[in-house]
C-alpha beads as a LAMMPS data file, in Angstrom:
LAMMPS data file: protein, C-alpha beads

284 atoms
283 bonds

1 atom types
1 bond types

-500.0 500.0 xlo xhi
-500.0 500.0 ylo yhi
-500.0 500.0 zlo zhi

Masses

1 110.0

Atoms # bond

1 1 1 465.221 401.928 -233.566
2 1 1 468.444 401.771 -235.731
3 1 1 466.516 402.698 -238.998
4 1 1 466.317 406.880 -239.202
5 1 1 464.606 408.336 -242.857
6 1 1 465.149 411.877 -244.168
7 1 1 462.399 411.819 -246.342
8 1 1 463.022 415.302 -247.712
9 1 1 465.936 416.862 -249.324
10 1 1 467.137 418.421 -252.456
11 1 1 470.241 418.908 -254.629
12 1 1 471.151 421.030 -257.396
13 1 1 473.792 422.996 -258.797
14 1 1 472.605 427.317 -259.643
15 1 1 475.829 427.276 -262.041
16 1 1 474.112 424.780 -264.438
17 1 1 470.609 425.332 -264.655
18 1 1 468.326 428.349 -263.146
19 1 1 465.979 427.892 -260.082
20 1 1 462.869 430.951 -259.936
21 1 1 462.557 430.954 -256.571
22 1 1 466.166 431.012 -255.551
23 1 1 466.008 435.292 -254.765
24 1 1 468.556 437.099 -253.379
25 1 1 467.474 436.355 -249.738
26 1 1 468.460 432.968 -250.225
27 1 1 472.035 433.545 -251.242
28 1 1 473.406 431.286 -249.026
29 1 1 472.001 428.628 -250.317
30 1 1 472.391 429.584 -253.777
31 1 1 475.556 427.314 -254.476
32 1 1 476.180 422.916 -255.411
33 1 1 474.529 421.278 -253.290
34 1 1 475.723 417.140 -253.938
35 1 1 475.594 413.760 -252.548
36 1 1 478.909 414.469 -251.398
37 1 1 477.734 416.985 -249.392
38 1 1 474.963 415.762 -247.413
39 1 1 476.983 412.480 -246.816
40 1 1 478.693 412.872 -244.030
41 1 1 475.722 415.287 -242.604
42 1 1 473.667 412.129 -242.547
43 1 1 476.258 409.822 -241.042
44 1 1 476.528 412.260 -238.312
45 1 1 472.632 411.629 -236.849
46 1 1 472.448 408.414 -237.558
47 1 1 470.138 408.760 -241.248
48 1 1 470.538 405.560 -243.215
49 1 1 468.120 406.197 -246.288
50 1 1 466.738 409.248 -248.472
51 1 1 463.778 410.532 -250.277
52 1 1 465.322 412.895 -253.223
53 1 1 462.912 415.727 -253.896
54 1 1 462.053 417.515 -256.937
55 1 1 463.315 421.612 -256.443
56 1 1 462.124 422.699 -260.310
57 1 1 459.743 422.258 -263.122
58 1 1 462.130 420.693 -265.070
59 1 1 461.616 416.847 -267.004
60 1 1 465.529 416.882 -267.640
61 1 1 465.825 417.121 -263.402
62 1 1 463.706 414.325 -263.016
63 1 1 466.056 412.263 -265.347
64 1 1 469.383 413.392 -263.724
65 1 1 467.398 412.601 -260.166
66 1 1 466.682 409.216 -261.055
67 1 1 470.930 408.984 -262.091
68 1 1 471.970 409.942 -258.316
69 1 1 469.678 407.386 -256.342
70 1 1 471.006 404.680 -258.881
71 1 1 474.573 405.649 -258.090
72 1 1 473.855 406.919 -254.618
73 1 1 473.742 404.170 -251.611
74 1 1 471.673 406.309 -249.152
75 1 1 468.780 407.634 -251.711
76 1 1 465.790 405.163 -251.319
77 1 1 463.455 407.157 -253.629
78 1 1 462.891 410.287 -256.095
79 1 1 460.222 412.671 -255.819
80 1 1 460.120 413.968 -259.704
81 1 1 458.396 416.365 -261.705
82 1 1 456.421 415.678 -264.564
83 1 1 453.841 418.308 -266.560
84 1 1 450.763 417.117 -265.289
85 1 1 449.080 419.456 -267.561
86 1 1 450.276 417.846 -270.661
87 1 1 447.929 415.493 -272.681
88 1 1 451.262 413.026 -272.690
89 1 1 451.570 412.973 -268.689
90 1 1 451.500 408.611 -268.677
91 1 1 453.533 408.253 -271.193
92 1 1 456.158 410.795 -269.413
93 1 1 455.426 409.062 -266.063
94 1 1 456.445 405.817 -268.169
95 1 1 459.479 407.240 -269.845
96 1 1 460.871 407.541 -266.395
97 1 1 459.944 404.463 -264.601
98 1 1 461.945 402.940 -267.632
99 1 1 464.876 405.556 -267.442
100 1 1 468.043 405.162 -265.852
101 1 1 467.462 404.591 -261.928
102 1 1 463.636 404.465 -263.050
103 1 1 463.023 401.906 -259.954
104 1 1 463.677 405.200 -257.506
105 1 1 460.579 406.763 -258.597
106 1 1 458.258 406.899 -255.727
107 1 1 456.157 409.947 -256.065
108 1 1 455.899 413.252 -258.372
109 1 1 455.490 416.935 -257.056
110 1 1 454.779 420.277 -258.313
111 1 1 455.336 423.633 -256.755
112 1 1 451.314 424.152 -255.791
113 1 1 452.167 427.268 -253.839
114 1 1 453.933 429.233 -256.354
115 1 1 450.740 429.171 -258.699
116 1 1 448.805 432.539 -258.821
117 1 1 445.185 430.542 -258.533
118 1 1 444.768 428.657 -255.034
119 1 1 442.325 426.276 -257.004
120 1 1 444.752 425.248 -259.266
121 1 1 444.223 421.451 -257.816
122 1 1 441.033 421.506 -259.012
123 1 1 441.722 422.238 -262.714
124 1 1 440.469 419.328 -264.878
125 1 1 443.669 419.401 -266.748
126 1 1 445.800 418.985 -263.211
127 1 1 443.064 416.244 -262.166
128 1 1 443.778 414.283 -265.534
129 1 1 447.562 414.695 -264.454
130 1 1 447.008 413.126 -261.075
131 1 1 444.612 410.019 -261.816
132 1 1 447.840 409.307 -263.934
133 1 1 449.869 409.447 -260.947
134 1 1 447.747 407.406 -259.244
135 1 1 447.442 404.761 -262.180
136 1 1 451.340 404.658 -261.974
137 1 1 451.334 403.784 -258.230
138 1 1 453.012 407.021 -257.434
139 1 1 452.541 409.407 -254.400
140 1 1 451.642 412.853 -255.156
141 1 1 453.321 415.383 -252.695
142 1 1 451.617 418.363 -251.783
143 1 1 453.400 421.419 -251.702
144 1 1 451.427 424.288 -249.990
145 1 1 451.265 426.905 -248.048
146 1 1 447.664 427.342 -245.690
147 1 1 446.143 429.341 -248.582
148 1 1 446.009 426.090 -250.710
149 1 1 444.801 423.869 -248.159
150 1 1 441.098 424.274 -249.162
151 1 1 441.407 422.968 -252.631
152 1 1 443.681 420.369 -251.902
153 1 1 441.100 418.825 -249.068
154 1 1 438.312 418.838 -251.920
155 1 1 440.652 416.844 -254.146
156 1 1 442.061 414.217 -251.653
157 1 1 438.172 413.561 -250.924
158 1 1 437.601 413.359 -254.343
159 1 1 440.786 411.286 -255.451
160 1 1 440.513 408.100 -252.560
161 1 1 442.284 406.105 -254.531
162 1 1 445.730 408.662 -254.458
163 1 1 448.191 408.602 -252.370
164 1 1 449.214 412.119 -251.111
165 1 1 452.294 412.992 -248.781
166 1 1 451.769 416.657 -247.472
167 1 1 454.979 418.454 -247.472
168 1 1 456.489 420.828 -244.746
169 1 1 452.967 420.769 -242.694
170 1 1 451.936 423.312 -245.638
171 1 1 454.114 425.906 -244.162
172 1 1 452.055 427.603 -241.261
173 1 1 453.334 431.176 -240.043
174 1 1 455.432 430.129 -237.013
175 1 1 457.581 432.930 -236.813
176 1 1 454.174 435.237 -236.053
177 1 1 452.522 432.386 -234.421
178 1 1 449.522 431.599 -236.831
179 1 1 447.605 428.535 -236.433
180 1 1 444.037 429.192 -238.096
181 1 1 442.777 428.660 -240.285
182 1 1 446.004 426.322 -240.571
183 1 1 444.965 423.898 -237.709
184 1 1 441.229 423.515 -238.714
185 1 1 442.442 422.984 -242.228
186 1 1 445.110 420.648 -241.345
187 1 1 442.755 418.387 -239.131
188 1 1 440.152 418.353 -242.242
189 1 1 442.549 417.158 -244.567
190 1 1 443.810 414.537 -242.409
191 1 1 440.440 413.377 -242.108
192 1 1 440.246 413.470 -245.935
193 1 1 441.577 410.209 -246.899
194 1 1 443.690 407.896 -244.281
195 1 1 445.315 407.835 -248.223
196 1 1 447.240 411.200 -246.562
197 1 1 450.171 411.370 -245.041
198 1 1 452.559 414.167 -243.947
199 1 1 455.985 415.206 -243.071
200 1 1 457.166 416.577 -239.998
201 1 1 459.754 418.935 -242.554
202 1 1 459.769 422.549 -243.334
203 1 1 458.963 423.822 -240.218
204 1 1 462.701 425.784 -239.012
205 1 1 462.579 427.900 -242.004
206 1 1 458.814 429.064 -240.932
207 1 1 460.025 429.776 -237.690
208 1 1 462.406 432.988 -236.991
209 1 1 465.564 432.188 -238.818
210 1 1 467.864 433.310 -236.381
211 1 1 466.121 433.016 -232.873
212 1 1 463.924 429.657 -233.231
213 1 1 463.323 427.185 -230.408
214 1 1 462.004 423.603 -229.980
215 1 1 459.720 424.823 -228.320
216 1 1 458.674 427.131 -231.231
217 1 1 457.786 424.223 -233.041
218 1 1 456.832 421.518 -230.703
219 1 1 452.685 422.677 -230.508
220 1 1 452.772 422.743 -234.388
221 1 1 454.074 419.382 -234.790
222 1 1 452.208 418.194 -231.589
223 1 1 449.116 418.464 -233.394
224 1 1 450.080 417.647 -236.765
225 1 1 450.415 414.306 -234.948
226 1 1 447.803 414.458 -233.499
227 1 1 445.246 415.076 -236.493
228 1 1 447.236 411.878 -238.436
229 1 1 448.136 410.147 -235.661
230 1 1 452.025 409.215 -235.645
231 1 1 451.662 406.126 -238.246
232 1 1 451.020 408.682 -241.056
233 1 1 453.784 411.051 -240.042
234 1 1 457.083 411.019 -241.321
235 1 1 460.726 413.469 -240.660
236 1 1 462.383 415.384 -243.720
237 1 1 465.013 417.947 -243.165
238 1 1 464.633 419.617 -246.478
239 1 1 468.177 420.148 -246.829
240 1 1 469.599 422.306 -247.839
241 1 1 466.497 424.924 -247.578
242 1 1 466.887 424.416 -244.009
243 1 1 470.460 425.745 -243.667
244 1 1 468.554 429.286 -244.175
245 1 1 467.613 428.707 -240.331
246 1 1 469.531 425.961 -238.380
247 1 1 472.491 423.212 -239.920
248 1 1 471.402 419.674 -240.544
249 1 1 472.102 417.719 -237.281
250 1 1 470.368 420.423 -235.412
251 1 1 467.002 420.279 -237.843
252 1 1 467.053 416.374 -237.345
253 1 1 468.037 415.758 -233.883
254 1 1 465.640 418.389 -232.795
255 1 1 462.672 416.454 -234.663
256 1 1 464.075 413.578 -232.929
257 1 1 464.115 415.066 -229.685
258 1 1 460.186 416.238 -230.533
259 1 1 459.104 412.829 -230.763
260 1 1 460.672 411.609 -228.533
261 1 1 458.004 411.733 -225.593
262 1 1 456.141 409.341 -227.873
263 1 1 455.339 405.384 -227.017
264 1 1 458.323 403.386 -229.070
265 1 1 455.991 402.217 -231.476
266 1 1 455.284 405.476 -232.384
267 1 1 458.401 406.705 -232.611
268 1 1 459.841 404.171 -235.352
269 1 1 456.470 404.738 -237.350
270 1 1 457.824 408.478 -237.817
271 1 1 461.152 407.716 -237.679
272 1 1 461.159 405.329 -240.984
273 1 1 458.020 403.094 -241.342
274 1 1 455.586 405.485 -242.445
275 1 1 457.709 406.738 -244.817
276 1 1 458.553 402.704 -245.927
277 1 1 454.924 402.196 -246.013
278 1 1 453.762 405.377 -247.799
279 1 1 455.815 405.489 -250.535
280 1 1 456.127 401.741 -250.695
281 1 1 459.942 401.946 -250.558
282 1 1 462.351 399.078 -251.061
283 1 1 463.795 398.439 -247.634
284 1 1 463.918 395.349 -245.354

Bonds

1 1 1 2
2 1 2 3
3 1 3 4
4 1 4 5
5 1 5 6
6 1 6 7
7 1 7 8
8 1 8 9
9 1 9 10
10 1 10 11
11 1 11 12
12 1 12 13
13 1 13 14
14 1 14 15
15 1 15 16
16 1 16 17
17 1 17 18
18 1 18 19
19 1 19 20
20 1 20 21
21 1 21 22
22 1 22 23
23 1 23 24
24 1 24 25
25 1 25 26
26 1 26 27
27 1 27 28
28 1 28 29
29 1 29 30
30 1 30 31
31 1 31 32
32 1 32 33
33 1 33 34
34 1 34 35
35 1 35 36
36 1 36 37
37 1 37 38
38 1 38 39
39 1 39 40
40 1 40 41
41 1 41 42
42 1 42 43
43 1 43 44
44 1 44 45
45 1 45 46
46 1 46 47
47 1 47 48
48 1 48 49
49 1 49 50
50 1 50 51
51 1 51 52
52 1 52 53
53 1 53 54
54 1 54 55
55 1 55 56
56 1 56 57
57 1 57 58
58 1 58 59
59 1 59 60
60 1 60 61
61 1 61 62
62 1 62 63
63 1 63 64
64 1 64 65
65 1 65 66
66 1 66 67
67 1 67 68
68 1 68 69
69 1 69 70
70 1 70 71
71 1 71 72
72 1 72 73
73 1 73 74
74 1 74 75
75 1 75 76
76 1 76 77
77 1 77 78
78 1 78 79
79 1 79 80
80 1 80 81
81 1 81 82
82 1 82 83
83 1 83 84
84 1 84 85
85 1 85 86
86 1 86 87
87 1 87 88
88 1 88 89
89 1 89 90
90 1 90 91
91 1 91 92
92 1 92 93
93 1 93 94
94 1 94 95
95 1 95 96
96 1 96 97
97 1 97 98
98 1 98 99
99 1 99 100
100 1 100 101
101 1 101 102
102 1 102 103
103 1 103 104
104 1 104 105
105 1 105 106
106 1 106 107
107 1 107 108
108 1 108 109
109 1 109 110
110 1 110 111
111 1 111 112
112 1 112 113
113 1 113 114
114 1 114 115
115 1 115 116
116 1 116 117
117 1 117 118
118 1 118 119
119 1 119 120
120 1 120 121
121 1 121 122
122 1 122 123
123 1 123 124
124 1 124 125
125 1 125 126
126 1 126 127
127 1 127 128
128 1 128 129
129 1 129 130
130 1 130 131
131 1 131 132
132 1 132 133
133 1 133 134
134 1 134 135
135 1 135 136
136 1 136 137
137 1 137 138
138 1 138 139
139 1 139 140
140 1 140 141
141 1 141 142
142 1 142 143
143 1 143 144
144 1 144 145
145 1 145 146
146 1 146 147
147 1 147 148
148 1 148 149
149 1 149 150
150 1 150 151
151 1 151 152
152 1 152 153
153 1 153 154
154 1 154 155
155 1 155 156
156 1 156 157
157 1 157 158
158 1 158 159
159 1 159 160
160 1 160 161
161 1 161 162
162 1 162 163
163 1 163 164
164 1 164 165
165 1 165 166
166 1 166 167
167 1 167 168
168 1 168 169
169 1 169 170
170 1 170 171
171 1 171 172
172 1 172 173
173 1 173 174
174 1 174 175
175 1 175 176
176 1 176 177
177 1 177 178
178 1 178 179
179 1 179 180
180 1 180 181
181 1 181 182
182 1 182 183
183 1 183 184
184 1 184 185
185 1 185 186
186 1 186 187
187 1 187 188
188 1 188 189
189 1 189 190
190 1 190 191
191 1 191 192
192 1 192 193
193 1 193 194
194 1 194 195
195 1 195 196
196 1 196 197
197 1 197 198
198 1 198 199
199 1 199 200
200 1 200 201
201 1 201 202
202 1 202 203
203 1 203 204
204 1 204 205
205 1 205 206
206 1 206 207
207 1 207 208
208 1 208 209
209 1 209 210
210 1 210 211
211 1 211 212
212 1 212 213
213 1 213 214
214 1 214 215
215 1 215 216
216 1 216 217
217 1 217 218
218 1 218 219
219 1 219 220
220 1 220 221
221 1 221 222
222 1 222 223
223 1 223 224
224 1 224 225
225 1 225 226
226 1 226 227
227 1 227 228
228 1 228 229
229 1 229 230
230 1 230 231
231 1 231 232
232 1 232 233
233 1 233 234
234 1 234 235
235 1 235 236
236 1 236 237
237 1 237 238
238 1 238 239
239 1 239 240
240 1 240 241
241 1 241 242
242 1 242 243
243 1 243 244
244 1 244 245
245 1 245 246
246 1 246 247
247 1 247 248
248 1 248 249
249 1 249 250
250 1 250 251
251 1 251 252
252 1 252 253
253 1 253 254
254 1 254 255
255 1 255 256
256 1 256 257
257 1 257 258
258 1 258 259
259 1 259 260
260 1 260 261
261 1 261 262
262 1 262 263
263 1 263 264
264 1 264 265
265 1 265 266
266 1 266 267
267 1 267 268
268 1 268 269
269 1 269 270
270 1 270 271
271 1 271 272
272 1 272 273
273 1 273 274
274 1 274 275
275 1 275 276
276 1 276 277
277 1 277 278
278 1 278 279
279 1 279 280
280 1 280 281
281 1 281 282
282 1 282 283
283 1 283 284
């Protein structure tokens, strides 16, 4: 089991463009974050390829994304943003399969959670956006928290021909120990679409930043597993959002170490083939 995917991190750089959600109690974090940085973090557990994920609503990021993975060895794919509102959403998703590093592009994403409606999936204008996404071969990730889940089961059932990656296990309330109507949602979206997929990501910074366990996390991610089964689950650090709560090796070898009960078969399916398989990346 040699191959090892983060298939969630960001970069960016608050001295050159502005990020919304970066408030004051994520000051550490508020500085460049570069390939250069998360190099030798990677190197240290043993992570041989990337996914690249979009961190704002912003076309120009999605351009300069697309740069680093064609200049970066260890980014495999780019998780962009794109207006999925806008009556020119193809031709945008076009522009950038034909910009610079254009052969990255593996999926788009939009920050679900930080819209005021809940239902804002099931807009027509959004649903236009994403049967473009689909038509482009892309994954759409889903970024949620549990409050979102309901609309975004109705539109996997109603989109079977998307593929959808759910990010962070849409953030359940670890640190107080919630799990419904999480769980019950969880195991109906999984049952959704076998089109679904998630990542075993996110889940340190739900937990209590300072005093988290594995054990904290292991029933959450025991039955995310279980409601996808380990072929449609896949590890992301999201680096460097997860430096709020533990540093990198620690959020990777710990997801490691959570898996690590499972058969071998299962274990490389989280480790890197899902993730190959999902968002049909180019690796041997």
């Amino acid at each position: 089991m040699t191959r090892l995917i983060d298939t969630h991190h960001h970069f960016w750089d608050p001295a050159t463009a502005d990020y919304p959600w970066m408030t004051d109690d994520l000051a550490v974090i508020r500085r460049k974050f570069s390939p250069d940085d998360l190099r030798p973090r990677i190197a240290e557990v043993g992570v041989t390829d990337t996914i690249l994920v979009q961190t704002r609503s912003s076309y120009e990021e999605s351009l300069e994304f697309l740069e680093i993975a064609d200049a970066t060895d260890f980014v495999a794919g780019v998780v962009a943003w794109v207006d999925l509102t806008s009556q020119s959403v193809a031709d945008d998703l076009q522009r950038l399969k034909d910009s610079k590093g254009g052969a990255y592009l593996v999926g788009i994403r939009h920050q679900v959670h930080d819209e005021e409606d809940p239902n804002w999936l099931l807009r027509a204008d959004v649903r236009r956006g994403l049967a473009a996404v689909a038509r482009h071969d892309l994954v759409y990730d889903l970024l949620l928290r549990p409050r979102e889940l309901p609309a975004a089961i109705k539109t996997v059932q109603a989109m079977p021909e998307t593929r959808w990656v759910l990010d962070h296990i849409a953030k359940p309330e670890i640190a107080s120990g919630g799990w419904e109507p999480w769980a019950s949602d969880l195991r109906a979206l999984a049952e959704a679409s076998s089109n679904c997929w998630v990542k075993l990501s996110g889940m340190v910074t739900e937990a209590d930043w300072t005093a988290w366990t594995a054990d904290d996390l292991a029933p959450y991610l025991n039955h995310v597993v279980d409601c996808f089964g380990a072929g449609r689950c896949m590890l992301g650090s999201d680096w460097p959002v997860c430096l709020l709560a533990a540093p990198y090796d620690r959020v990777m070898t710990t997801a490691v170490q959570l898996i690590a009960e499972l058969a071998e078969p299962a274990q490389r399916q989280i480790r890197s083939e899902t993730a190959i398989a999902a968002y049909k990346l180019g690796l041997d």
